[in-house]
N, C-alpha and C positions, 0 to 999 in steps of 0.2 A: 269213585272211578267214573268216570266220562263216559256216556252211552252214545253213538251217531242217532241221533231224533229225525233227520231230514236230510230229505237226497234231492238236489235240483239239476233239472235238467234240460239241458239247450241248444241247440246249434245254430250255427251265423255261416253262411255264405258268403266267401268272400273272393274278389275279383282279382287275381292277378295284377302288381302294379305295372309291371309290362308284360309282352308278349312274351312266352319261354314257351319254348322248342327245344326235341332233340331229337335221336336215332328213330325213337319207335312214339312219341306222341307229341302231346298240345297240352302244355298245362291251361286249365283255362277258368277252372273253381278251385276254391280250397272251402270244403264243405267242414266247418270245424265244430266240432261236439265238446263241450263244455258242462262240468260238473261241479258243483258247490256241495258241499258236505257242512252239514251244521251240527255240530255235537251239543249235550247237555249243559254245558259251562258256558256254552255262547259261541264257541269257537266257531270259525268257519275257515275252510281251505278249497279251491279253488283248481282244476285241474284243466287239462286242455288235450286236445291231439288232432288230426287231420286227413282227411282224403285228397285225392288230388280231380273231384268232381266225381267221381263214382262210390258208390257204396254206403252214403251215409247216413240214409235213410233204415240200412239194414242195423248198422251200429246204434242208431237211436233205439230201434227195437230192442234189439238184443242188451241195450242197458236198460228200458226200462221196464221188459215184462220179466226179464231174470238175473239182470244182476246186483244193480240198484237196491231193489227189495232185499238182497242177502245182506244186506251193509246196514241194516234196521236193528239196534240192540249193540251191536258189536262195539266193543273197543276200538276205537280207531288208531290206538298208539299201536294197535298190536298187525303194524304193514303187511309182515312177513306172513303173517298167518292169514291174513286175507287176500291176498295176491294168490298163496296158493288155493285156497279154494275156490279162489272164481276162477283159475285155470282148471284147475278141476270139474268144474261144474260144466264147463265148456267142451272136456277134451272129447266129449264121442262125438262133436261136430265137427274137430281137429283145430289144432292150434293155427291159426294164420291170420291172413289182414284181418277182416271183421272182428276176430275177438281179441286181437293185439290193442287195435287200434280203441274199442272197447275199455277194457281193462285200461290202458295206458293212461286215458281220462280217470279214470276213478283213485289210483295209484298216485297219479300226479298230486292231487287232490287233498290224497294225504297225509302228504309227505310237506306239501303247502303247509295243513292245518298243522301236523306236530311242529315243522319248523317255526310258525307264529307262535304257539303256546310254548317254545323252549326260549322264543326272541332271540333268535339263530336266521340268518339269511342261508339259505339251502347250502349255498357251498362251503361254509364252513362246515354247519349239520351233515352234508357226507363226507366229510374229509378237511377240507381247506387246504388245497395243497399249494394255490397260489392266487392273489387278488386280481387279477389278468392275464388275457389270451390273444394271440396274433390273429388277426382277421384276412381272410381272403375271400375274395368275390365272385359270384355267378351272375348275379343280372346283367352285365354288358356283356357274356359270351354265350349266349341262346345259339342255336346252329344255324337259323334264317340269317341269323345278323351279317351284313357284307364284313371282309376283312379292313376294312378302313376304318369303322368304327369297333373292332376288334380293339385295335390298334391305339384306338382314341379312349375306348374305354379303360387301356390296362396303364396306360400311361397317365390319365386323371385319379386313375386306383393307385399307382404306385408314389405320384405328387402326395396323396392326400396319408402314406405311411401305412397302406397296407402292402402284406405279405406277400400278395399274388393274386391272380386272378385264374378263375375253371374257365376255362374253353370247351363246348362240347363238341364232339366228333361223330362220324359216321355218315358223312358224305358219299356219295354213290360210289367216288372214286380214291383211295388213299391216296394219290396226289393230291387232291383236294383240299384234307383234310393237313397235310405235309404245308402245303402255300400257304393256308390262313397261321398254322401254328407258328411257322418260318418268319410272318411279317410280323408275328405277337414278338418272339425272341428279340428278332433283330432290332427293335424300337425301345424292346423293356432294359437290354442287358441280359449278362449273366447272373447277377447277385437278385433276380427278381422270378419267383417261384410260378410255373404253368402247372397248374391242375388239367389234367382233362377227364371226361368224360363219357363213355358210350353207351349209355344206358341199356345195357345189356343185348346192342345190337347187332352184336359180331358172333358168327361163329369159330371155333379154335384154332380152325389154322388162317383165319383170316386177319384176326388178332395177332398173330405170332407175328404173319406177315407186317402186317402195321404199324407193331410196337417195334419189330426190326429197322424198317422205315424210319421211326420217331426218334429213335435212339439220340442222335446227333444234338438232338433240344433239349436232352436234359431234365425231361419232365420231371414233375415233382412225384408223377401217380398219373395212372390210367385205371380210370374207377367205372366197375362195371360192365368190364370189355365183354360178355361172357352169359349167359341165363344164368339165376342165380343159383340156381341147384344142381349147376354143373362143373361140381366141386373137384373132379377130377379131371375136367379141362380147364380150370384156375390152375391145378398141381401144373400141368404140361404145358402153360404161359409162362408162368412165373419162373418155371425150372429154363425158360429160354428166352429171360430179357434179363436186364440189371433192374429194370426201370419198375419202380412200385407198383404192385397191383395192389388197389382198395377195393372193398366189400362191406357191404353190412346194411342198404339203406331197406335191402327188400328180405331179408332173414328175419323172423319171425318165433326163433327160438335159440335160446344160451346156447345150446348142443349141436347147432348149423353153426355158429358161430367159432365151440368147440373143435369140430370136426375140420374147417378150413384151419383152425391154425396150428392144431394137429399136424397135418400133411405138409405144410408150409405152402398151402394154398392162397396167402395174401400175405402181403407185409403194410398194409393201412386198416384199422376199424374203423370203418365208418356206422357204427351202434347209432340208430334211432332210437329218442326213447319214444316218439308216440307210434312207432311200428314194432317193436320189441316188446311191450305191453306194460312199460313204466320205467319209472326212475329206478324200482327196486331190481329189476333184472340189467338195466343200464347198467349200474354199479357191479353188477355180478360180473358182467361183461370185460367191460374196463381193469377188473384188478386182475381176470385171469389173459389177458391182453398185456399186461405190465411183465407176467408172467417167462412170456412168449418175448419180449422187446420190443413190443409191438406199440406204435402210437397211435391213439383213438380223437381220432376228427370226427367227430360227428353228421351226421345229415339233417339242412334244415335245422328247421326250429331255431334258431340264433336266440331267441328275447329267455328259453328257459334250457338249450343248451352249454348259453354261455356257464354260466351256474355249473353243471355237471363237470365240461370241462374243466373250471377250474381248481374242482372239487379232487379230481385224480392228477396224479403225478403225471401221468404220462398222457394227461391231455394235449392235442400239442395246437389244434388250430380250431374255429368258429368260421363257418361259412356264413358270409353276408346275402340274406335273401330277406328283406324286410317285409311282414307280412301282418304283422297286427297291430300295425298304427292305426289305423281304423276304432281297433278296440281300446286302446291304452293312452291311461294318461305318459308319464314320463316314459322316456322310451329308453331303450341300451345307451348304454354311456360309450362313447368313444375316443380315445384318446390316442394319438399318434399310432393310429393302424392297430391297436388291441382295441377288445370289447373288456369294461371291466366289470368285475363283479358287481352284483346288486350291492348296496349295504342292510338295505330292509329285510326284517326279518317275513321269512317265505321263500316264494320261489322264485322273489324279485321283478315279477308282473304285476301292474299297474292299469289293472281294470278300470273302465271307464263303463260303469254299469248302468248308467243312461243311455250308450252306444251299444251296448252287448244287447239292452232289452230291444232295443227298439230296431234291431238288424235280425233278432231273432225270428226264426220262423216257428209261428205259433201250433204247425202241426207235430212241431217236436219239441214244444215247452211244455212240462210236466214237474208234479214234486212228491217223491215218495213222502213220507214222513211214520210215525210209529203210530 
């Protein structure tokens, strides 16, 4: 039986390809932590997750002075069982970003190395429900962006065979926010999907008012109208639009997840895996979502959500935010508006580990080992 011998560990800063904006910030780092697991047979699986420029400093600590070290001896086939004890280990400092984001890398990791030692590309290894997913876009609808090139962007997105495009919202003024989405419609058509966005920067009855407002365009989803732990003003939006409410990029636990779909507090998951604390509670997520009739689009991550989504039945969409060319040789495959599955066995990431060392920052490169 295979023992984990070696824990590597790394993060790489990486720059935003364009400027993203919305309701409440400034994307402007994606500080990404990165973990290689080496087992006794040779194996090696590869993990990843991200910040959005805060915090990663603390996640590198927090994996290598306590969690890293737990993963020394262990079976690494045996996921389930180590997922929960490194949530375990963590809970009296509670469940949330840092130790999601944490864990997510390590998890990821694993799930890498058994899918290479089974010679399984991840999505079939959790599922295989289908060899491709529909893509829709976020980098041309940042909120600085004028509506002209709103415009311009959803119509070169819609030429090139994807699904739709996220607009974000939260303009000072809901007409504002009504003109830009009004000139996206009128140029895309009706057969062409608007996503939008508010990043959690409305309060409920401001929302109500908004999505009243919206209505006429047909949104695809209004994701994150709401703070995210204000699960009973999601109940009291959703009970007074038609139009989807999505959720999921900043939950941090199956049972927030549980509880909004409980109440019929959303009708989109948007399940992170590198904020949800891995691929093993993603899949928890997603089946009890199918459950509910719910569809799971994921947040981010495109290069190893594609893989998940396609792994569930009721995956339904990949958001286009291209983020780790920098690091990867072969990148997502694209083919008339789907992203499709990896074929390589893994989690279908294509390190380019000359780029990974040399972006790394050496005060957070380290390697447990036994």
């Amino acid at each position: 039986m295979a023992r984990i011998e070696k824990v590597e560990l790394r993060m790489v800063d990486l720059v935003p390809k364009v400027k993203r904006t919305d309701a409440i910030q400034s994307f402007v780092s994606q500080e990404t932590p990165i973990v290689t697991i080496t087992d006794s047979d040779g194996a090696v699986g590869t993990g990843y997750s991200y910040t959005i420029g805060t915090g990663g400093s603390s996640v590198m600590r927090l994996l290598s002075d306590h969690l890293a070290p737990r993963l020394i001896g262990r079976d690494p086939d045996m996921i389930e069982a180590i997922w929960r004890d490194l949530e375990f280990a963590t809970h009296a400092t509670t469940i949330g970003a840092i130790t999601a984001i944490a864990i997510a890398a390590i998890d990821t990791a694993l799930w890498d190395l058994r899918a290479k030692k089974q010679g399984l590309p991840l999505w079939k290894l959790a599922g295989g429900a289908k060899d491709r997913c529909p893509l829709y876009t976020t980098e041309g609808g940042w909120l600085h962006i004028e509506t002209a090139a709103l415009v311009d962007d959803a119509l070169a997105a819609k030429a090139k065979g994807f699904r739709g495009s996220k607009v974000k919202i939260g303009k000072p003024h809901g007409s504002e926010d009504l003109a830009r989405l009004s000139a996206v419609r009128k140029a895309v058509g009706d057969g062409y999907e608007i996503m939008t966005d508010a990043n959690q920067g409305f309060s409920v009855d401001e929302a109500i008012r908004r999505a009243a407002r919206l209505r006429e365009l047909d949104l695809a989803w209004i994701e994150e109208p709401l703070p995210a732990d204000d699960i009973d003003g999601h109940v009291r939006l959703s009970n007074s639009t038609p139009t989807p409410i999505a959720i999921g990029e900043s939950l941090y636990s199956i049972r927030h997840f549980r509880e909004y779909m409980q109440k019929g507090a959303c009708s989109i998951v948007q399940v992170d895996v590198g904020r949800i604390g891995g691929i093993t509670p993603w899949l928890k997520i997603a089946h009890a979502a199918e459950t509910f009739d719910i569809p799971v689009c994921p947040h981010f991550l495109m290069e190893l959500h594609v893989s998940l989504t396609c792994a569930v039945q009721n995956g339904r969409y990949v958001e286009y935010i291209p983020q780790l060319d920098e690091l990867t040789g072969k990148h997502m495959r694209i083919e008339d508006g789907h992203a499709l599955a990896p074929d390589e066995p893994g989690i279908g990431i294509d390190w380019d580990w000359d780029a990974v060392k040399s972006m790394s920052i050496a005060e957070f490169t380290t390697a447990i080992t036994a």
